[in-house]
C-alpha positions in Angstrom: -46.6 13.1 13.9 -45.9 13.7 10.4 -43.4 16.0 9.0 -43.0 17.8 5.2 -39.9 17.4 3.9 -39.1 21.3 4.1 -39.5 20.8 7.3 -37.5 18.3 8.0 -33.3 18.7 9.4 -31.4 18.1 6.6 -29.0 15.5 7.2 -25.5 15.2 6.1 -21.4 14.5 6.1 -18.4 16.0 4.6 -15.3 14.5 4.6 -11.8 14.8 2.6 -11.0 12.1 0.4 -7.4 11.3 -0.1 -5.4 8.7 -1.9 -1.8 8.0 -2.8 0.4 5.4 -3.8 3.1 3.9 -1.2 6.0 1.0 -1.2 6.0 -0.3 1.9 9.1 -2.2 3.0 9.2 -5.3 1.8 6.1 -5.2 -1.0 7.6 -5.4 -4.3 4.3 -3.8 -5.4 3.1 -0.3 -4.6 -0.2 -0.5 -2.5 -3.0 2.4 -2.6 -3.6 3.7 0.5 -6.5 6.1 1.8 -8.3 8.1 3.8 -11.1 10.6 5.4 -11.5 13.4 6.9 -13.9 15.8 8.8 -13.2 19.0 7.9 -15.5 20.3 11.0 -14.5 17.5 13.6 -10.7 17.5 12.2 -10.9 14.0 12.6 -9.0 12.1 10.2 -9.1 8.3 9.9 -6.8 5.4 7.5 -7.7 2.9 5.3 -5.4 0.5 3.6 -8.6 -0.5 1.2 -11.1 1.0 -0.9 -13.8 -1.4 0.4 -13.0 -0.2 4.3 -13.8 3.5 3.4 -17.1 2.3 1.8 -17.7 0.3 4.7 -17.0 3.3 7.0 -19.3 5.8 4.8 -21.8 3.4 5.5 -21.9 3.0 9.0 -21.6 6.8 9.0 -24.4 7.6 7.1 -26.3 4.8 9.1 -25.2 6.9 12.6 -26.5 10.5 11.2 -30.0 8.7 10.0 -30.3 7.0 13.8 -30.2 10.8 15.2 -32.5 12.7 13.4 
């Protein structure tokens, strides 16, 4: 069965996005730090890379698309 796209569910995520600067004990460097949350779940979840929150996005978005 076929379905027009206004009648399809719309599908979608929102999430905070936070980063910050931190100096963890013995870095002589400051690292960036970040993180996600969902403002309707009030789950919140860490990174310590920009590259892991991508990766997590895209597993995410992957999840919603399997249950529609």
């Amino acid at each position: 069965m076929e379905y027009s796209k206004a009648k399809e569910k719309p599908v979608s995520k929102v999430y905070w996005f936070k980063c910050w600067r931190e100096n963890p004990s013995g870095c002589k460097e400051a690292v960036w730090r970040f993180s996600l949350e969902d403002p309707n779940a009030g789950e919140r979840v860490g990174f310590a890379s920009l590259e892991g929150v991508l990766a997590y996005v895209k597993t995410a978005l992957a999840e919603a698309e399997r249950e529609v």
